[in-house]
Residue frames relative to the residue before (quaternion, step in Angstrom):
aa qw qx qy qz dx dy dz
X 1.0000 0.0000 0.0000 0.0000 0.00 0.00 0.00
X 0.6655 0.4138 -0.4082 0.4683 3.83 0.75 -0.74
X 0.5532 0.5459 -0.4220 0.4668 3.78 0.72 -0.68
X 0.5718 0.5137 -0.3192 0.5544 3.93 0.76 -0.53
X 0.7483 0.4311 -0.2143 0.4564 3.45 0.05 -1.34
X 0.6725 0.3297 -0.3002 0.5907 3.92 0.87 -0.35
X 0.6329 0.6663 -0.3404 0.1989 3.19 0.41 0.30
X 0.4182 0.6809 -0.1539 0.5811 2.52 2.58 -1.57
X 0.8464 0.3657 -0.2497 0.2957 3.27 0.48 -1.20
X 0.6506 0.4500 -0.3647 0.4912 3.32 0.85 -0.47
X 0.5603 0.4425 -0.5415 0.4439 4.25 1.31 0.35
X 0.4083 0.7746 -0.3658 0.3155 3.61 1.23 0.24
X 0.3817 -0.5785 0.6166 0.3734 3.90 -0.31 1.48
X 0.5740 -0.5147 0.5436 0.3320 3.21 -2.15 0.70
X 0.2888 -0.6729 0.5701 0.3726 3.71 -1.49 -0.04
X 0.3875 0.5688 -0.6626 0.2954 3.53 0.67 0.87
X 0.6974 -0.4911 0.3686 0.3696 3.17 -2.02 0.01
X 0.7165 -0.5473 0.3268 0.2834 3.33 -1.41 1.18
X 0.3612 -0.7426 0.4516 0.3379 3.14 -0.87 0.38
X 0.7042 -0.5537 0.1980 0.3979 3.39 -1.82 1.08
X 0.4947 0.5786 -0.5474 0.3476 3.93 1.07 -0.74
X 0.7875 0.3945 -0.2874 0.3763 3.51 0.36 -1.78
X 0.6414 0.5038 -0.4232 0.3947 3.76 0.51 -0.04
X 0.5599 0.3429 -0.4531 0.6030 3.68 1.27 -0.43
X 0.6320 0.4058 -0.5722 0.3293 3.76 -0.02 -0.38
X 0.6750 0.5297 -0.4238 0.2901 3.71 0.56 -0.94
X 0.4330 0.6736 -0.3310 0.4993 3.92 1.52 -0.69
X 0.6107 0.4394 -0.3435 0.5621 4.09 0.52 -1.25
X 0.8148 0.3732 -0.3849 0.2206 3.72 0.31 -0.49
X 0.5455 0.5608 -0.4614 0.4184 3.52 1.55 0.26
X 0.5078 0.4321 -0.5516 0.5012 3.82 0.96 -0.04
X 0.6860 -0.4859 0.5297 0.1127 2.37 -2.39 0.52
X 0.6803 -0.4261 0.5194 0.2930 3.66 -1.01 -0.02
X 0.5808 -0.6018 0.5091 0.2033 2.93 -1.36 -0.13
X 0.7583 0.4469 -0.0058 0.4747 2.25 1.39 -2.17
X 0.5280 0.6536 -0.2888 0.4589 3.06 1.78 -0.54
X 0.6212 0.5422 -0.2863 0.4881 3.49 0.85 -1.48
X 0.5044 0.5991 -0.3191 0.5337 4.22 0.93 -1.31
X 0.7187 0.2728 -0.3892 0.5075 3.83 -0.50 -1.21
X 0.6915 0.5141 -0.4192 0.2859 4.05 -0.06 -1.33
X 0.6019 0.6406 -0.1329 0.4580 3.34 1.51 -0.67
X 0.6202 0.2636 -0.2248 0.7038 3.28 0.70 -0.74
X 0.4383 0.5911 -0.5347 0.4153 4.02 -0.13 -0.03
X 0.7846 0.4444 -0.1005 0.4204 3.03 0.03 -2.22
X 0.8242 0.4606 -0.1649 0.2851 3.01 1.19 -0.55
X 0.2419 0.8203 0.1453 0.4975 2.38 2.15 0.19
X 0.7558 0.2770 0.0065 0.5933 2.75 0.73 -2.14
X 0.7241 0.3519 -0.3479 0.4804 3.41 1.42 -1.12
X 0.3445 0.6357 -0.5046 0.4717 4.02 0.65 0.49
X 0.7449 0.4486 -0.0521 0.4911 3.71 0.96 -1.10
X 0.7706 0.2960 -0.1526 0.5433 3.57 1.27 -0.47
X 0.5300 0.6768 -0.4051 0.3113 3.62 1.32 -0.76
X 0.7956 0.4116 -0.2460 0.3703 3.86 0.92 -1.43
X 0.5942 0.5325 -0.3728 0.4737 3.41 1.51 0.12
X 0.6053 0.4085 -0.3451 0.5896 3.60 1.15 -0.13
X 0.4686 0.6308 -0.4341 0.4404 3.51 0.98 0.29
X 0.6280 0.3042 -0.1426 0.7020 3.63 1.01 -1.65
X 0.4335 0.4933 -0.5425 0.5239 3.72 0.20 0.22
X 0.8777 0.2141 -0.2436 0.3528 3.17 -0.35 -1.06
X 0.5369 0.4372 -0.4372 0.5739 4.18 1.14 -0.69
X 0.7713 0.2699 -0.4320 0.3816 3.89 -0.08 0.02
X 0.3498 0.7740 -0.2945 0.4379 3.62 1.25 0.49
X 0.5958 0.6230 0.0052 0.5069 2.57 1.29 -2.45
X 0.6568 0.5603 -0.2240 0.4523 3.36 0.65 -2.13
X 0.6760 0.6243 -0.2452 0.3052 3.63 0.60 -1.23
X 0.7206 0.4676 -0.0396 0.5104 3.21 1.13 -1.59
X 0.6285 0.4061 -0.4005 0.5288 3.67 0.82 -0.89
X 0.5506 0.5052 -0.4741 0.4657 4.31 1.07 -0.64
X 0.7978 0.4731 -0.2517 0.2761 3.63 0.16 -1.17
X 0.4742 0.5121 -0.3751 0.6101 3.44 2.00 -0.43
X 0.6427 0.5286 -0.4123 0.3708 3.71 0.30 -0.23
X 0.6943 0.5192 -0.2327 0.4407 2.93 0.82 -1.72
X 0.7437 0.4102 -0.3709 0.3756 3.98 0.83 -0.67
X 0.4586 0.5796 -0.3949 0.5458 3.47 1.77 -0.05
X 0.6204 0.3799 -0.4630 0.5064 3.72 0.59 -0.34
X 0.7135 0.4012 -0.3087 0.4844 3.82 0.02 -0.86
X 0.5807 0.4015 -0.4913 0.5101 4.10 0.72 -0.18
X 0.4108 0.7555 -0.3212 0.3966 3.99 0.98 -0.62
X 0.7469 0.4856 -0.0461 0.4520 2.48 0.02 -2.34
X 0.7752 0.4181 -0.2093 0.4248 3.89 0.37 -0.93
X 0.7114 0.5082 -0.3244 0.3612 2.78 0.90 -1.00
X 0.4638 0.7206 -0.2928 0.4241 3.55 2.09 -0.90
X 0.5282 0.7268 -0.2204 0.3796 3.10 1.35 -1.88
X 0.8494 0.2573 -0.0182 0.4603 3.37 -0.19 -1.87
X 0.7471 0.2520 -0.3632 0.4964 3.65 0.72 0.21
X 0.5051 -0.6451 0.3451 0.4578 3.74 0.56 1.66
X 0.8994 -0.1843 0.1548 0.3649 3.42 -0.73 1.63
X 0.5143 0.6447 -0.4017 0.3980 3.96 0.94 -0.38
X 0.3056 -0.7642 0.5583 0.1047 3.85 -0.74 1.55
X 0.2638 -0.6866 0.6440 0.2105 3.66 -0.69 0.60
X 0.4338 -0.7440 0.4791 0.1693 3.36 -0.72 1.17
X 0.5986 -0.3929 0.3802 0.5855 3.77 -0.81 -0.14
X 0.7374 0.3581 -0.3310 0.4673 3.87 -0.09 -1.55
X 0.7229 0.4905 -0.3753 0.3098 3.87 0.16 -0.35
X 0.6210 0.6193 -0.3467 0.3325 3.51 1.54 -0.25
X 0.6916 0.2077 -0.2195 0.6560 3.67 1.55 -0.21
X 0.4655 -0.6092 0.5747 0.2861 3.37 -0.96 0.83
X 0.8280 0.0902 -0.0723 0.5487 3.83 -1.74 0.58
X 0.6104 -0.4641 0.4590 0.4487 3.89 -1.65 -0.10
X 0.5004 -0.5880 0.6224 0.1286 2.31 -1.96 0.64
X 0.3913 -0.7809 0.4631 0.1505 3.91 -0.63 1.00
X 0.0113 -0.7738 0.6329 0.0231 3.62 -1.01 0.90
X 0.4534 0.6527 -0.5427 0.2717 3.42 0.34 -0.18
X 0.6705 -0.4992 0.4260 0.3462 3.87 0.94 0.09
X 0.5301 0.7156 -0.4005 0.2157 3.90 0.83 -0.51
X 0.3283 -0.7630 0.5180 0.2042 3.56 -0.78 0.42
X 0.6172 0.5897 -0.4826 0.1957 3.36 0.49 0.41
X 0.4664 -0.7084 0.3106 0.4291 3.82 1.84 1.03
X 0.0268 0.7914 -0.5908 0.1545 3.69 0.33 1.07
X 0.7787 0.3828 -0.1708 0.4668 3.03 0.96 -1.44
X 0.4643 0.6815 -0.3405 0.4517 3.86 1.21 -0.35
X 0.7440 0.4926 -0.1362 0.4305 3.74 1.04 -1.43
X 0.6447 0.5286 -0.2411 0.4968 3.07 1.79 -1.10
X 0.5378 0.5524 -0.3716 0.5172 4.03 1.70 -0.77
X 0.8811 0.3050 -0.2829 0.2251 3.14 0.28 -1.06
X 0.6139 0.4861 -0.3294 0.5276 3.73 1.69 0.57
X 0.4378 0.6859 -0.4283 0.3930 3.17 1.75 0.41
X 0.7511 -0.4575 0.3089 0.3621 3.95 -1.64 0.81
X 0.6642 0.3992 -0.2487 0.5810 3.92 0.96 -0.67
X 0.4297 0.7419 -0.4692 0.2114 3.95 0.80 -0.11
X 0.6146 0.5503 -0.3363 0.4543 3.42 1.10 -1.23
X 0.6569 0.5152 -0.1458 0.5309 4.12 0.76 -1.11
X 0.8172 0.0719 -0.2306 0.5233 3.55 0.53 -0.38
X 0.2495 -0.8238 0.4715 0.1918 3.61 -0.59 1.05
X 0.5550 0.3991 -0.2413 0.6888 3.88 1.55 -0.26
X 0.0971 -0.7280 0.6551 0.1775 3.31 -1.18 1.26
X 0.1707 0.6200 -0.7047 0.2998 4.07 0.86 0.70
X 0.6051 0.5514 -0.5195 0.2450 3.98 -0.16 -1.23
X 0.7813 0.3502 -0.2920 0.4262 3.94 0.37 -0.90
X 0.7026 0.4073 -0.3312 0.4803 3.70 0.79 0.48
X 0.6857 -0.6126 0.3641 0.1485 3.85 -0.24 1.24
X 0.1471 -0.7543 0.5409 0.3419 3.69 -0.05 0.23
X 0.7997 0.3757 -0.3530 0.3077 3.43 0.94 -0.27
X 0.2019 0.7300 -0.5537 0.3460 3.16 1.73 0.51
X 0.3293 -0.7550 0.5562 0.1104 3.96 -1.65 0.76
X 0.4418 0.6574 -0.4891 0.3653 3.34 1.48 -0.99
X 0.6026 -0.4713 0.6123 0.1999 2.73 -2.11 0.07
X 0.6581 0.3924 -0.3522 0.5375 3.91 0.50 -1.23
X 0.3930 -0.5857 0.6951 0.1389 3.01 -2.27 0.34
């Protein structure tokens, strides 16, 4: 039996400290994969394949919201403006003074003309007369 009992012990790993190979090998095992890093990827990628066309209509019924509510504060700048000059309707051409510019230019022609136009006093933001989903370039 003691010839048995020394035996066990000497098939015993030492209890010194590991060696330096097996301690860098244990480090390699907290990274990730490749293959691992690839699937998390395609997932995500995935998920945004699966979320992208609803934030799309999210965002055109957003749009849809805002281009109504710029109207609606043009109707109530109207409306006042009808108010405070005894009942008198500012027509469409009377509501901005001279033309208005599309060609896209940046030099705010059309910005100077909003803000000296018949509906100015009532609307303090001249964004309201220009669509958020409008793309052009001019204002």
């Amino acid at each position: 039996m003691l010839g048995d009992s020394n035996r066990i012990r000497r098939n015993r790993p030492p209890t010194s400290k590991p060696s330096p190979l097996l301690r860098q090998h244990r480090k390699c095992n907290l990274a990730f994969t490749l293959i691992e890093l690839l699937v998390v990827i395609a997932i995500i990628a995935i998920l945004a394949g699966l979320l992208l066309p609803a934030l799309t209509r999210a965002k055109v019924k957003a749009q849809a919201i805002s281009c109504m509510n710029n109207g609606r504060q043009i109707l109530l700048a109207w409306l006042m403006y009808a108010d405070d000059h005894r009942e008198t309707v500012a027509n469409a051409f009377d509501w901005v003074p001279g033309w208005l510019d599309y060609t896209g230019r940046t030099d705010n022609t059309n910005l100077g003309n909003l803000y000296q136009g018949l509906l100015a006093p009532s609307l303090k933001s001249v964004a309201v007369y220009k669509c958020p989903a409008d793309q052009s370039l001019s204002f």
